[in-house]
Backbone as CSV, one residue per row, in Angstrom:
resi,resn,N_x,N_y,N_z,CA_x,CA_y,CA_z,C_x,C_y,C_z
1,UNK,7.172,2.243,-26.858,6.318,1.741,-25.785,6.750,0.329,-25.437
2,UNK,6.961,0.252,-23.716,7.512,-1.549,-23.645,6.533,-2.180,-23.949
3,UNK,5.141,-2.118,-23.926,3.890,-2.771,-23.718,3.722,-3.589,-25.705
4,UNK,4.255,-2.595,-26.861,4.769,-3.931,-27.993,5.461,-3.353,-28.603
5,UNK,5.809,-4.511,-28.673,7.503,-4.658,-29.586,7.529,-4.539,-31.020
6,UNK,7.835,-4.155,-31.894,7.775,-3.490,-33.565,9.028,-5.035,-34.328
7,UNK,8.691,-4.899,-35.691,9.803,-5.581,-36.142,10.599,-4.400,-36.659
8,UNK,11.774,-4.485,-37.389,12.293,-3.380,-37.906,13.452,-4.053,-39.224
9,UNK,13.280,-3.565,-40.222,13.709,-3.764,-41.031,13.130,-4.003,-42.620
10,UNK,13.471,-4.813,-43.398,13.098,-4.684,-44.824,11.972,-6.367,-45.059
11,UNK,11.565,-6.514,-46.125,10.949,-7.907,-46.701,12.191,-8.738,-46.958
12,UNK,12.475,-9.637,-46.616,13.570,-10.622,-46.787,13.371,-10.888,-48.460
13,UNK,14.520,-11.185,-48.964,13.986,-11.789,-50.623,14.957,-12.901,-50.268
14,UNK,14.790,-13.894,-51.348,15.482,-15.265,-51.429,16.896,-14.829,-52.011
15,UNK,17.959,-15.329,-51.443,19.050,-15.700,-51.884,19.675,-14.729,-51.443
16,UNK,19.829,-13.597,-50.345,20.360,-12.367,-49.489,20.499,-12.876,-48.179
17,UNK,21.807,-12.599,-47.611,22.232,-12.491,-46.382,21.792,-11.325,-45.730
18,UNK,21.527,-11.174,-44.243,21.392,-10.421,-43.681,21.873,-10.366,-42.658
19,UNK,22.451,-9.323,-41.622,22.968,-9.180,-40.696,22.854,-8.213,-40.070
20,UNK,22.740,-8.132,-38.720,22.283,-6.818,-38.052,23.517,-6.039,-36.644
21,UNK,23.869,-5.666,-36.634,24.805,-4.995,-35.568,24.070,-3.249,-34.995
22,UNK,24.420,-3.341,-33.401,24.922,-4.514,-32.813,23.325,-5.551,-32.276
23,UNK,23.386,-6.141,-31.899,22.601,-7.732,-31.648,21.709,-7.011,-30.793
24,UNK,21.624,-5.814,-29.513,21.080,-5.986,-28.574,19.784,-5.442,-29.042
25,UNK,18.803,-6.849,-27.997,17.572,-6.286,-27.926,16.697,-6.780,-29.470
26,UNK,17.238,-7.941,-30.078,16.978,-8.424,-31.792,16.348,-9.662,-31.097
27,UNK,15.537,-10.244,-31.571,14.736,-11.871,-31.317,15.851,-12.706,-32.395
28,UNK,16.160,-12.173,-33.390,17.656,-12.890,-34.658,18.473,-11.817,-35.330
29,UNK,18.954,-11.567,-35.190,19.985,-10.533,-35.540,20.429,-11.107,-37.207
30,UNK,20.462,-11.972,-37.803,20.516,-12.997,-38.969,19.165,-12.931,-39.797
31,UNK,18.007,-11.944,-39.194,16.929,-12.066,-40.063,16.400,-10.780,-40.858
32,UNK,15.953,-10.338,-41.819,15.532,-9.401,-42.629,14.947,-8.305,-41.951
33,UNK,13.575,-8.968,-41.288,13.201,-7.787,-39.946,12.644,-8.462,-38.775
34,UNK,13.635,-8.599,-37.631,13.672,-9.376,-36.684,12.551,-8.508,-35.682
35,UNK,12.601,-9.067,-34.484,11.614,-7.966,-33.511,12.536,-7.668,-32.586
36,UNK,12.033,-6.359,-32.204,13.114,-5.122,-31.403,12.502,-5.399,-29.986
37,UNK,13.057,-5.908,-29.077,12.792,-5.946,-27.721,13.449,-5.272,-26.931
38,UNK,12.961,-3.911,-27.140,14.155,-2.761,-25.836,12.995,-2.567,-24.490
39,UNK,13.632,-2.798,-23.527,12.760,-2.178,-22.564,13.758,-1.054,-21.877
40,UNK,12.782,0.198,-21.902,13.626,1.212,-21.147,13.273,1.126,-19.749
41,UNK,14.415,1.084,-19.296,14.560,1.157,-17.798,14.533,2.359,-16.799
42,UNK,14.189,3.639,-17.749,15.297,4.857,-17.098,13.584,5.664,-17.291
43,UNK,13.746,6.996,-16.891,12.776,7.406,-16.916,12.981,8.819,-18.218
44,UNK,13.969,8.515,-18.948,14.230,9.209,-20.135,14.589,8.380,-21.234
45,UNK,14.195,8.876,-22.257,14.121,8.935,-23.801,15.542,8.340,-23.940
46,UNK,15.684,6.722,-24.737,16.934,6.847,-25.118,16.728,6.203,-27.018
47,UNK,18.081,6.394,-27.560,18.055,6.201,-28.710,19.429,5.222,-29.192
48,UNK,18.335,4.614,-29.723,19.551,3.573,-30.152,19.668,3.746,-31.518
49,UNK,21.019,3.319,-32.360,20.964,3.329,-34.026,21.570,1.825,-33.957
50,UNK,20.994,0.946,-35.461,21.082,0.018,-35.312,21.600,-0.301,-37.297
51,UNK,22.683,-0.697,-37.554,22.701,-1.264,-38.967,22.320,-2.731,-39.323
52,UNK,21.930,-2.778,-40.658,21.756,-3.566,-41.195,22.728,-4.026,-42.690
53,UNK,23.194,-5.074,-43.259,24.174,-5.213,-43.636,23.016,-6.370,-44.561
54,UNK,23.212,-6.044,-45.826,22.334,-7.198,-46.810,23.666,-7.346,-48.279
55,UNK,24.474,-8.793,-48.591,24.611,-9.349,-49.670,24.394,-10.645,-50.293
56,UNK,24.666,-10.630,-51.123,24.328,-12.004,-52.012,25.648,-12.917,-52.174
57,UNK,26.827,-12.385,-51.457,27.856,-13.659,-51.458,28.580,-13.060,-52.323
58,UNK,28.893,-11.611,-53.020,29.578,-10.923,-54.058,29.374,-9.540,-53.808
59,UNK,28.651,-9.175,-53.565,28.124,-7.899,-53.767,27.003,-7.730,-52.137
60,UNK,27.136,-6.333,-51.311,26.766,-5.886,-50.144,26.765,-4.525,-50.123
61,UNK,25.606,-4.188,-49.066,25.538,-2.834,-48.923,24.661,-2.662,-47.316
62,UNK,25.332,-1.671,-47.162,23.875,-1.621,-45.708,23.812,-0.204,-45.548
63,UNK,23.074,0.239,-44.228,22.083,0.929,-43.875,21.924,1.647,-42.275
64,UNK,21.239,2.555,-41.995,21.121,2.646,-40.734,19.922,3.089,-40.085
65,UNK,19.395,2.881,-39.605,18.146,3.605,-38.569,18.190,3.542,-37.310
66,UNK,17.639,5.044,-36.538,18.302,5.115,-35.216,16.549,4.633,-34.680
67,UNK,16.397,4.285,-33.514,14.879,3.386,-33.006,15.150,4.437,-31.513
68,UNK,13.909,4.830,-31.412,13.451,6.104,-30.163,12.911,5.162,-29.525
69,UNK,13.287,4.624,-28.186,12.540,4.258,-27.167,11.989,5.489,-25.946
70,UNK,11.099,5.439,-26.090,10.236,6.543,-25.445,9.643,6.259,-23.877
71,UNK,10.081,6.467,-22.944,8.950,5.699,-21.686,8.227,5.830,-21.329
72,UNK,7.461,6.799,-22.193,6.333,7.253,-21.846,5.668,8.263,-20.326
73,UNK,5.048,8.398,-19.945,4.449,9.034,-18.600,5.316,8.286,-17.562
74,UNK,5.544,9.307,-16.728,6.154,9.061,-15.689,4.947,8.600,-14.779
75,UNK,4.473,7.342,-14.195,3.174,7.474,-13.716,3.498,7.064,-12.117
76,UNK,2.760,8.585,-10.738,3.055,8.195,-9.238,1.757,8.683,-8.551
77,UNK,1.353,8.535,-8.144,0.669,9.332,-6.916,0.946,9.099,-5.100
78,UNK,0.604,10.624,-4.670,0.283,9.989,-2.935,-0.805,9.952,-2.396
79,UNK,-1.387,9.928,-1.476,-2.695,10.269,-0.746,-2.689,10.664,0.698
80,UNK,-3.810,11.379,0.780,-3.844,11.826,2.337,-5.148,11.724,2.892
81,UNK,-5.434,11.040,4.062,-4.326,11.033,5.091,-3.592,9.654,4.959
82,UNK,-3.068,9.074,5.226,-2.077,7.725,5.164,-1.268,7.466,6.904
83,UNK,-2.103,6.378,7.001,-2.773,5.807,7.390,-4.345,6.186,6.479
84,UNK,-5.216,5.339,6.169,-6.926,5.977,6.064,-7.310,4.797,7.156
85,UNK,-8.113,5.373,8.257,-8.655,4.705,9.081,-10.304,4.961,8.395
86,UNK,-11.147,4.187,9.223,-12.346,3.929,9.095,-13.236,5.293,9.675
87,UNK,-12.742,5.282,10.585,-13.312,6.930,11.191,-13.158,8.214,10.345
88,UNK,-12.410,8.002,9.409,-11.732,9.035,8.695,-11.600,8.436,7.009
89,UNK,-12.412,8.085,6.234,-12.760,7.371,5.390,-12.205,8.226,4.001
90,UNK,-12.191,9.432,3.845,-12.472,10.382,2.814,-11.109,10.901,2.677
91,UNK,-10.169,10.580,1.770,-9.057,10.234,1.169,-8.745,11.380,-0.678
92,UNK,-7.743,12.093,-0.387,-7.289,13.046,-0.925,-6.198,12.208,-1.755
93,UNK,-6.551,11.833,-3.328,-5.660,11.390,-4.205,-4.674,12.613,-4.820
94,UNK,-3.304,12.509,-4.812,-2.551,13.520,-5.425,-2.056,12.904,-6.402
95,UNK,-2.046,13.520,-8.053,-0.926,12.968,-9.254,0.085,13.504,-9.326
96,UNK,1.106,12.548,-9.235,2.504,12.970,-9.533,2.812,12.757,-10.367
97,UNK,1.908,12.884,-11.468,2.990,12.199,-12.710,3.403,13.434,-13.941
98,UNK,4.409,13.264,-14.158,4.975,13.995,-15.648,4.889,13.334,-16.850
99,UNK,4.391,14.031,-17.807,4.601,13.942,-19.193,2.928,13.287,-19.709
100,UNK,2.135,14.088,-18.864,0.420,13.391,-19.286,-0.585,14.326,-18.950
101,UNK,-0.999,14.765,-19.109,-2.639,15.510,-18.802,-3.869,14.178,-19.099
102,UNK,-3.858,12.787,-19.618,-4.775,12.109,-19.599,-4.673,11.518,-19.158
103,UNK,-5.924,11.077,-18.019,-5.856,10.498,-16.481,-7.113,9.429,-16.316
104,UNK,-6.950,8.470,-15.643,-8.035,7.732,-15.262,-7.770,6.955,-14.420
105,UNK,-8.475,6.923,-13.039,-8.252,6.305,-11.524,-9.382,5.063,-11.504
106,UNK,-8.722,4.317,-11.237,-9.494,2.852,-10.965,-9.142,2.800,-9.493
107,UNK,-10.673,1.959,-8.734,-10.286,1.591,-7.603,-10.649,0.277,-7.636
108,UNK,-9.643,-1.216,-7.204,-10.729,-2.471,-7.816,-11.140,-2.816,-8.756
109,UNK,-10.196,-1.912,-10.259,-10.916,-2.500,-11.437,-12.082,-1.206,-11.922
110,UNK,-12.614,-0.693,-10.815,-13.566,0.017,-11.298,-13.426,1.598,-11.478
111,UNK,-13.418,2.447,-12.864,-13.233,3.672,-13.241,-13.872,4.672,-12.517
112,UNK,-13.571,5.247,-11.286,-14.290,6.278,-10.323,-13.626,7.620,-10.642
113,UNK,-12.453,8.344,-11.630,-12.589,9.521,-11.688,-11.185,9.882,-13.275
114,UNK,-11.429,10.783,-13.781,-10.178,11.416,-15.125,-9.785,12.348,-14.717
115,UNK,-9.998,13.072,-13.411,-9.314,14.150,-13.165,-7.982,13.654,-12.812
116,UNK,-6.950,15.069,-12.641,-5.818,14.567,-12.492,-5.699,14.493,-10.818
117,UNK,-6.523,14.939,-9.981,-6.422,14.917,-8.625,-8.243,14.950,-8.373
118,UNK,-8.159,14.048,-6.985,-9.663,13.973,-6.913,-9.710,13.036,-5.231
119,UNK,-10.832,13.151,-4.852,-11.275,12.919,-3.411,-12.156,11.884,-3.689
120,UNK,-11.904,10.786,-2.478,-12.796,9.480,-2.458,-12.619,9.137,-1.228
121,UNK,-14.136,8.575,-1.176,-14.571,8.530,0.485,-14.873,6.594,0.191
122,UNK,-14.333,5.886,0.631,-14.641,4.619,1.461,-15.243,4.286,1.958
123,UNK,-15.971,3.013,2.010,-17.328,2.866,2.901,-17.008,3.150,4.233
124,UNK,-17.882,3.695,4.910,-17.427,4.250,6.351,-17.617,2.889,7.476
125,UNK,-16.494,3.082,8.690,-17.036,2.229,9.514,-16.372,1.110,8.926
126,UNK,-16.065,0.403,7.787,-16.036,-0.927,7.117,-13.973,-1.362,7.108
127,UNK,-13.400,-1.826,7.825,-11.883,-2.215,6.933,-12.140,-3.052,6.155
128,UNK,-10.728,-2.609,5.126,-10.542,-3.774,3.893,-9.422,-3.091,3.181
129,UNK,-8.957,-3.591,2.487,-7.943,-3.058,0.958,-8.939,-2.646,-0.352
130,UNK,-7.736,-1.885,-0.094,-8.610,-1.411,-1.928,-7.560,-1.021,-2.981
131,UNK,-7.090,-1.718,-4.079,-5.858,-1.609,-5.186,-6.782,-0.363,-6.254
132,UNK,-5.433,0.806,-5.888,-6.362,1.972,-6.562,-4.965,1.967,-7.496
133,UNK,-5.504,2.373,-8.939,-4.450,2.512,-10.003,-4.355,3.787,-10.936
134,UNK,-3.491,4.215,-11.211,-3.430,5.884,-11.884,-2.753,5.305,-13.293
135,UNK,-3.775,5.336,-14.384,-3.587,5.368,-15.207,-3.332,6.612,-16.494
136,UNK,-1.713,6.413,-17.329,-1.769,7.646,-17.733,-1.284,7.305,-19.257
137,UNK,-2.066,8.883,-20.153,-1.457,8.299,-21.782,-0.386,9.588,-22.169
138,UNK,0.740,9.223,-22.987,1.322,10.617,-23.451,0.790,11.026,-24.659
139,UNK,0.272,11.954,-24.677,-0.513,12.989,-25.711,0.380,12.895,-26.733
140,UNK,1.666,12.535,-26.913,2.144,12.325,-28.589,1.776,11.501,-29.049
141,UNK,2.309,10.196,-28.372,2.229,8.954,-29.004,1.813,8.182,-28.490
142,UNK,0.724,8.564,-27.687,-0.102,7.421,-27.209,0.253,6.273,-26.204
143,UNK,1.220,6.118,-26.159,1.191,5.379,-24.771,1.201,5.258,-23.639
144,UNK,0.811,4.078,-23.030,0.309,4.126,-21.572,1.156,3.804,-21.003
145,UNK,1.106,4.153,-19.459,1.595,3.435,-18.399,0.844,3.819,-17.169
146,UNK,1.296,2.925,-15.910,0.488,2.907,-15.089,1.150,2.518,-13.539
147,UNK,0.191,2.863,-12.334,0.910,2.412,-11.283,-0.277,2.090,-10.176
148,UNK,-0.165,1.741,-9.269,-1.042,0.989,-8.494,-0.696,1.222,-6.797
149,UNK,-1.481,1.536,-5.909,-0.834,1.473,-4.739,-2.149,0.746,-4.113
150,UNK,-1.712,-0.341,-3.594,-2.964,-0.998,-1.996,-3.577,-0.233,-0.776
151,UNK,-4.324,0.355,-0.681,-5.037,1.534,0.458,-5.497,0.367,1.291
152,UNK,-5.277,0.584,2.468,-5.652,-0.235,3.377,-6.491,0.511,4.178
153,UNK,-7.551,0.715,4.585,-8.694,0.873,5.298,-8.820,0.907,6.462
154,UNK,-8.109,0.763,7.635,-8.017,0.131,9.068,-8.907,0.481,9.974
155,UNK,-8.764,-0.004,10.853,-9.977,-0.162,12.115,-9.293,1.064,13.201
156,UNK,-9.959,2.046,13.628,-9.675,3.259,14.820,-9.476,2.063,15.947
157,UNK,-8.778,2.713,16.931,-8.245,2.369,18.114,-10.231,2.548,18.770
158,UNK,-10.370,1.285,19.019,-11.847,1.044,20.149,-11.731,0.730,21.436
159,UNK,-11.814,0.835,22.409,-11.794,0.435,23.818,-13.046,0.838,24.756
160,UNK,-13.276,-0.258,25.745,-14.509,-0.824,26.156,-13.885,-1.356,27.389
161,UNK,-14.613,-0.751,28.455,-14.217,-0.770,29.654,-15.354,-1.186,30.722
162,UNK,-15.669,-2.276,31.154,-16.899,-2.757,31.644,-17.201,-2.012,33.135
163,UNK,-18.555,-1.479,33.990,-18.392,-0.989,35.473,-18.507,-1.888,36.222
164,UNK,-18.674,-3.298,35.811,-18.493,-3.982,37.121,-18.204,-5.312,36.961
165,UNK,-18.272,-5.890,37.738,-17.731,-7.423,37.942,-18.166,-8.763,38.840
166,UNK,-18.054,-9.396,38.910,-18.312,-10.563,40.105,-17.296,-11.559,40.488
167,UNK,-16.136,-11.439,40.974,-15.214,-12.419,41.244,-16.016,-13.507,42.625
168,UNK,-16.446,-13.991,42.195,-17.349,-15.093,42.799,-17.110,-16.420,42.596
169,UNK,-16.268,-16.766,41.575,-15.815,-18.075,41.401,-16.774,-19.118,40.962
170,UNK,-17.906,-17.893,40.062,-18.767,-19.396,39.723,-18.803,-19.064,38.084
171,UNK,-18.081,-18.564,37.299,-17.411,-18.796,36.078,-17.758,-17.784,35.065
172,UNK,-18.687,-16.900,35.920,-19.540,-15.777,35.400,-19.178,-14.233,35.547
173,UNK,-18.315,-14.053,34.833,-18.179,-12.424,34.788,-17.124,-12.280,35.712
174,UNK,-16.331,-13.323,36.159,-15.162,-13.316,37.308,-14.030,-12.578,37.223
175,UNK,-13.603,-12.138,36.019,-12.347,-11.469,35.399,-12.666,-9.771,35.084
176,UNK,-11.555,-8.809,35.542,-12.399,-7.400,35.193,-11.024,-7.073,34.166
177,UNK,-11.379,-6.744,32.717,-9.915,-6.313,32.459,-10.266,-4.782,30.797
178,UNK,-9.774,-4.166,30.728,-10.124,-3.504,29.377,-10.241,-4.404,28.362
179,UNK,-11.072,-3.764,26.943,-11.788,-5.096,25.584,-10.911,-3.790,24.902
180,UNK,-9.600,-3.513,24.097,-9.231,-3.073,23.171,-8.726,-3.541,22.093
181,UNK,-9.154,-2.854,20.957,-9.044,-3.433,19.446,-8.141,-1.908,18.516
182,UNK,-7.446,-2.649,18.144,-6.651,-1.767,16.922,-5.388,-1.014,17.892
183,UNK,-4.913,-1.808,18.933,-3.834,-0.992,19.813,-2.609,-0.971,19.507
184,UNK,-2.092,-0.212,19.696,-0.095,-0.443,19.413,0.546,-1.706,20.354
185,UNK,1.080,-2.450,20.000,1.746,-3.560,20.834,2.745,-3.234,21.930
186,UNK,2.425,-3.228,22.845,4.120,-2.664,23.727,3.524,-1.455,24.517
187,UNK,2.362,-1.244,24.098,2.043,0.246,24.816,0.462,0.385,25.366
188,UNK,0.795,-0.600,26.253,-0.650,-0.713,27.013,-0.537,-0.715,28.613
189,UNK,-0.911,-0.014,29.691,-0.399,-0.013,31.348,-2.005,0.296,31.680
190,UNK,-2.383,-0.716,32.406,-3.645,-0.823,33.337,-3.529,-1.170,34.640
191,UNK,-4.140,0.052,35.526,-3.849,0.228,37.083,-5.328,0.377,37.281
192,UNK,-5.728,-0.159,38.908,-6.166,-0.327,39.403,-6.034,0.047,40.928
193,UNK,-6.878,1.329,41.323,-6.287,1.588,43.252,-8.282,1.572,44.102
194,UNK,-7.389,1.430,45.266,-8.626,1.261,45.785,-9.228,2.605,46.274
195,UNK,-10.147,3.344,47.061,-10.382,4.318,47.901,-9.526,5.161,48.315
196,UNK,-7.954,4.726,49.189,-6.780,5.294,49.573,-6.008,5.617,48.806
197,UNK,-6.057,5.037,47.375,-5.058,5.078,45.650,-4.334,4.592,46.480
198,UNK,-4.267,3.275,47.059,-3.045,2.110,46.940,-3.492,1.442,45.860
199,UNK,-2.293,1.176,45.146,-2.481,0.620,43.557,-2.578,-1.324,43.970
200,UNK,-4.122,-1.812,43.587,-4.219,-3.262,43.992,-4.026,-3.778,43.008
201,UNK,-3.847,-3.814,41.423,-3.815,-4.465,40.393,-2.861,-3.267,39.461
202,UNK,-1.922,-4.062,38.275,-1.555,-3.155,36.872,-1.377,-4.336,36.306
203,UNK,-1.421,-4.251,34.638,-0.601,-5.104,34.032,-0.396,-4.455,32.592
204,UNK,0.885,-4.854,31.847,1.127,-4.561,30.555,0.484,-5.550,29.516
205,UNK,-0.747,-5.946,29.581,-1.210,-6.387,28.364,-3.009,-6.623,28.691
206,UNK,-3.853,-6.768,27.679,-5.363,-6.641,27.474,-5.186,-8.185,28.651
207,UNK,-4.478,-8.895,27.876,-4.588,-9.993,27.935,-4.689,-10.621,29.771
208,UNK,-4.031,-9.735,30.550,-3.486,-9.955,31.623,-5.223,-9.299,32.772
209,UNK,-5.930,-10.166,33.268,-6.978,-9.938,34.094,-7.199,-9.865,35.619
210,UNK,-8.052,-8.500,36.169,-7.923,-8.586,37.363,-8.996,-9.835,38.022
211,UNK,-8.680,-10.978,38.988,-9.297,-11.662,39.372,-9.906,-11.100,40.685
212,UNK,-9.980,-9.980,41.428,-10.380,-9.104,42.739,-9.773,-9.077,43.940
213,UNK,-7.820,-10.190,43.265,-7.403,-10.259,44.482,-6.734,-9.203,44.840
214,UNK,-5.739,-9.112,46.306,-5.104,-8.463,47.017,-3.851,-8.073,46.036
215,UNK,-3.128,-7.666,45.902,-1.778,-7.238,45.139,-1.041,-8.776,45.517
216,UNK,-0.967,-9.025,46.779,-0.102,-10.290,46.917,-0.672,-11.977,46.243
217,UNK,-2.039,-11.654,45.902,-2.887,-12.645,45.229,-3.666,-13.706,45.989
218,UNK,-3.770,-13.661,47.621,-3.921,-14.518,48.678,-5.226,-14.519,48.897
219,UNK,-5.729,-12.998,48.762,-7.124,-12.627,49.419,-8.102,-11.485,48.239
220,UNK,-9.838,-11.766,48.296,-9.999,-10.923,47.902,-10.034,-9.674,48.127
221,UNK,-10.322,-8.567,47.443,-10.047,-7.171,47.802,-12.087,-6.759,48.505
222,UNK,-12.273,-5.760,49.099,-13.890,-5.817,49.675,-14.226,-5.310,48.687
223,UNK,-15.675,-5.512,48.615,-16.736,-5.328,47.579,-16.573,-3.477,48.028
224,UNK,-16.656,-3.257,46.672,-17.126,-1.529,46.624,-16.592,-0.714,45.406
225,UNK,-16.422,-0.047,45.357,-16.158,1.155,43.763,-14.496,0.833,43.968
226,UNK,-14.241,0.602,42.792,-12.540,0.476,42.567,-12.265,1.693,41.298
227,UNK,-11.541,2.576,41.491,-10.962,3.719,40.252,-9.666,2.710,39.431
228,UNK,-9.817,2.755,38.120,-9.010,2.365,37.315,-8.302,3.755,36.368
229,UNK,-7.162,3.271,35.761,-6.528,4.155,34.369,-5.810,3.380,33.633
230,UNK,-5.735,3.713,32.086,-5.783,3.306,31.426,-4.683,3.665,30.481
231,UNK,-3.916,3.542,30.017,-2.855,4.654,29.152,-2.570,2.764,27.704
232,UNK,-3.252,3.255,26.570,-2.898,2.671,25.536,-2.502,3.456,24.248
233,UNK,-2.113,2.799,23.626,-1.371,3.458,22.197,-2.312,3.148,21.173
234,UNK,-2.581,3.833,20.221,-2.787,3.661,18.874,-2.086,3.431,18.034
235,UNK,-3.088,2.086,17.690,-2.080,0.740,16.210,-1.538,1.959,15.075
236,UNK,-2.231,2.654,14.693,-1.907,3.682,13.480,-1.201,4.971,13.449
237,UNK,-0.905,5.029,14.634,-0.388,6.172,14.774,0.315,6.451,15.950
238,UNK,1.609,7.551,16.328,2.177,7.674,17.634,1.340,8.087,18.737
239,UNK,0.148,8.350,18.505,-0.568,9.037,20.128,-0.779,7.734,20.927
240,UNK,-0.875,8.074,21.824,-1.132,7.714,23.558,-1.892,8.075,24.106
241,UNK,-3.553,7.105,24.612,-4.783,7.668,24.844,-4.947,7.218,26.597
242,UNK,-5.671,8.068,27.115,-5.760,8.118,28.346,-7.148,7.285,28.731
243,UNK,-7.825,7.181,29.446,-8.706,6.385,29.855,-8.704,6.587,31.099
244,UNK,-10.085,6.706,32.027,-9.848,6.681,33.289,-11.596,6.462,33.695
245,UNK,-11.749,5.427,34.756,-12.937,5.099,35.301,-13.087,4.434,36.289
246,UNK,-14.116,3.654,36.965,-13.784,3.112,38.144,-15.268,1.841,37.649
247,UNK,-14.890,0.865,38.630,-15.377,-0.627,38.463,-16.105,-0.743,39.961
248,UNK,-17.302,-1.521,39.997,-17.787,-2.127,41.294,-17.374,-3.407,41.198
């Protein structure tokens, strides 16, 4: 187990040399029973043999023991759906892991399930992160390992489209434009036609507002029902949502 390190070897006595080959992975390779620092890197079992060599300056003899580094549980999971939006809160944990049947899911620190697969619903409505961790033991020898993934929570694509307006120039409600939250960047087209669908206003961003003028910007347009459309993207995902209404 990487999680501690063992010493390995004999009780030192006074007046014995000691020596250890080869060196790797020894805190002193020069000491009786030094500490074994292997970390396995691999996701299989490796084995090392390691001698030890003890005389008194006349007389020597040594030894061998082979040391099983074990890595224990392979520990992964996925989840679905991915993306988890807020509208859609209730989240399908899958275990991927080999070499464990003993399981325990933290979300935040806090122990919410031991099955090896299991369903969790998120406060609804709410974004935020949540560090969920799959903890696993190997039924021989007991050790753990573990893995962690950040669930992010996100906000659904919202949009809010006001029916009317006052370009009046007295500082009140003068601007007519879509209120969208959680949109894809790059993928927003807002048109504006009058009665005849001559198109009097578009622009590529929330940000960009109709003030009620003429297309050329000189004059206002006459008071009466204006039809708008709407074509934005969703931050979380490839769709492309339509929208369509009209403004006084």
């Amino acid at each position: 187990n990487n999680d501690s390190f063992p010493n390995i070897g004999v009780e030192g006595q006074p007046g014995l040399n000691y020596s250890w080959t080869p060196e790797t992975g020894l805190t002193n390779p020069d000491a009786a029973n030094p500490i074994l620092e292997l970390e396995n890197n691999t996701s299989e079992e490796q084995i090392y043999t390691y001698t030890l060599s003890v005389g008194n300056g006349t007389c020597s003899t040594q030894n061998s023991l082979d040391v099983t580094i074990n890595p224990g549980p392979q520990v992964d999971f996925t989840y679905s759906p991915n993306p988890v939006t807020t509208d859609a809160p209730t989240v399908n944990f899958y275990n991927q892991t080999d070499g464990s049947n003993n399981f325990e899911w933290l979300i935040d620190s806090m122990s919410v399930s031991q099955q090896a697969n299991f369903i969790y619903e998120f406060p609804q409505g709410i974004e935020g992160d949540y560090l969920v961790e799959l903890v696993a033991e190997d039924p021989e020898t007991g050790c753990i390992q573990s893995t962690n993934q950040l669930v992010e929570v996100k906000g659904e694509l919202q949009v809010y489209v006001p029916n009317a307006f006052t370009p009046d120039g007295d500082g009140i409600n003068d601007l007519f434009a879509p209120v969208v939250r959680n949109h894809r960047e790059g993928v927003f087209e807002f048109k504006i036609f009058n009665r005849q669908g001559e198109l009097v206003f578009q622009s590529t961003s929330p940000d960009q507002k109709w003030d009620g003028s003429e297309p050329a910007g000189e004059y206002f347009v006459k008071d009466g029902v204006y039809v708008w459309m709407l074509n934005v993207g969703d931050q979380y995902n490839s769709a492309t949502q339509v929208y369509r209404g009209s403004v006084t």
